[in-house]
C-alpha positions, 0 to 999 in steps of 0.5 A: 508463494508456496508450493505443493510437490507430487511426485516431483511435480510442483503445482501452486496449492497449499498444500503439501503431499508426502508419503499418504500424509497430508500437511495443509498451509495456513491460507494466504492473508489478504495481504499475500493474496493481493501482492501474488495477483499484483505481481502476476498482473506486472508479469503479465504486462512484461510479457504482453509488453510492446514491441518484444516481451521483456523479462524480469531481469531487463526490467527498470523504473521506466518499465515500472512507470510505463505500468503505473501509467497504464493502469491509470485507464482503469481508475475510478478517481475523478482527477480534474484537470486544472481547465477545470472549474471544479478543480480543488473542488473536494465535492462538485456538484455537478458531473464533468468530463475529467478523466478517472485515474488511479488513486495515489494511495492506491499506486503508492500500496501497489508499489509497496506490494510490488516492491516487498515480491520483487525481492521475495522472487529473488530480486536485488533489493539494491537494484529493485525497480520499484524503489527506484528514485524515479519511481519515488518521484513520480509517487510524490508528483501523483500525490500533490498533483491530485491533492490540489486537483480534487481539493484533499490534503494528503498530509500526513498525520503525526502520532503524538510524542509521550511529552504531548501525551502527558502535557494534554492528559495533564490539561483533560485533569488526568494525572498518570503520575498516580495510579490508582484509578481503579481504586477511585471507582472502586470507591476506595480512598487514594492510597499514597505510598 
C-alpha cells in the first residue's frame, strides 16, 4: 500500500509531497487494487467478528474458513444440491430453488490475493492462514464439489511439451528444422547450407 507523508501525517494517496515538489506513484493495477479492497474486507470481518473482534495476530485457517463460508451468501453461482434433478446438468432448463454460492475460481483468487497481503502487511509466510492446509482442503472439496454439481470439469488444462510440439508440427507438414520460410513466401528457392 503506498503512502503519502505531509508533514508527518501519513494518508492513503498516491502521491508524495516533499519540500513544494511533487512526485505521483504510478496508479495501482487492478490486481493491486483488488488485493487492497479484499484484504480490507478480511480486516473488516475480523473486526466486526462475533463475540469479540479478533486481530491479525490471532487470526488462523478456521477464521479464514468462517470468512469464505460467509461470502458464500453473496455468490452468484447456482450450485445444485445432489436432491436436485438438474444436479450435473451444465445448462438446465428450468429455473430451481438451489442456493447461489461463490464460484470456486472465484475463492481460489481470493485466497491467492488474500495470501500474497498477509505477508506484503508483514506477515509470517510459514504461519500465513490463508496457505494453511485446511484452507487447501477446502479450496479442492469446493472445486469437486461443484464441478459434479453444475456438471463442469474443472481439469486443468496442460501446456504441451516441446517434444509434442514438434511431433504435431511435424504431422500439420511443418518442418522447424529448416528455417526458411520466410524465404518460401518470398518466393525464393530453399537455400540449403
Amino acid at each position: 500500500m503506498d503512502f503519502a507523508r505531509t508533514k508527518g501525517n501519513f494518508t492513503s494517496r498516491n502521491t508524495i509531497q516533499s519540500n513544494n515538489n511533487t512526485l505521483s506513484a504510478p496508479p495501482l493495477s487492478r490486481y493491486e487494487n483488488q488485493k487492497r479492497r479484499d484484504w480490507n474486507t478480511f480486516c473488516q470481518y475480523l473486526r466486526n467478528h462475533y463475540p469479540t473482534p479478533l486481530s491479525l495476530l490471532h487470526c488462523s485457517s478456521v477464521h479464514v474458513l468462517e470468512f469464505l463460508r460467509y461470502l458464500d451468501q453473496f455468490g452468484k453461482t447456482k450450485v445444485h444440491n445432489p436432491n436436485c434433478p438438474f444436479f450435473g446438468v451444465p445448462d438446465p432448463p428450468a429455473p430451481c430453488t438451489c442456493p447461489l454460492r461463490q464460484a470456486w475460481g472465484s475463492l481460489d483468487a481470493l485466497i491467492g490475493r488474500l495470501r500474497a497481503a498477509y505477508e506484503e502487511h508483514g506477515g509470517n509466510s510459514e504461519m500465513n492462514p490463508f496457505g494453511a492446509r485446511a484452507v487447501k482442503l477446502f479450496l479442492r472439496d469446493v472445486r469437486n464439489f461443484q464441478s459434479k454439481s453444475r456438471g463442469i470439469s474443472y481439469d486443468k488444462k496442460r501446456k504441451r511439451s516441446r517434444k509434442n510440439q514438434k511431433i504435431i508440427a511435424v504431422a500439420e507438414g511443418h518442418d522447424q528444422t529448416h528455417d526458411n520460410a520466410g524465404a518460401t513466401l518470398c518466393g525464393q528457392t530453399n537455400i540449403v547450407n
